[in-house]
C-alpha positions, 0 to 999 in steps of 0.5 A: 683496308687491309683487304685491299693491301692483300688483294693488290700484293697477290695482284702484283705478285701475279703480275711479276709471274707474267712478266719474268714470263715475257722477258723470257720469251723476249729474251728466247725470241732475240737468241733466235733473231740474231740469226735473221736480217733485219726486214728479211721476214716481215712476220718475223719482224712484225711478231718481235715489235708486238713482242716488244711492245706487249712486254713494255706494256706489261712492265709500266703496268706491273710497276703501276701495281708496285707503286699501288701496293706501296702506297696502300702499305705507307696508308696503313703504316700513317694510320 
């Protein structure tokens, strides 16, 4: 079992690398979109809902591998 408490946290621990990675690039894609209109480039606009949709994604699935790492740590805390 503590096999699996370190493989899950060196999981989660990678997983947070990617997202402050996402975030990022969301946050550099905003600074630049606030210089289009809104629908006046589709490429443009269709890459910042992909965006947007992959880094929520990622977010619901890093904190799916928080809550496994916590849950394995309570388990071998009770037993």
């Amino acid at each position: 079992m503590p096999d699996e408490a370190g493989s899950a946290s060196k999981k989660f621990r990678s997983h947070v690398f990617i997202e402050l990675a996402l975030i990022v690039a969301l946050g550099l894609y905003l600074l630049v979109a606030q210089r289009q209109v809104v629908g006046d480039d589709f490429v443009f606009t269709v890459a910042g809902a992909g965006l947007m949709a992959l880094v929520t994604y990622w977010t619901l699935n890093t904190m799916r591998d928080g809550l496994e790492v916590i849950a394995l740590r309570s388990r071998r805390i009770r037993h």
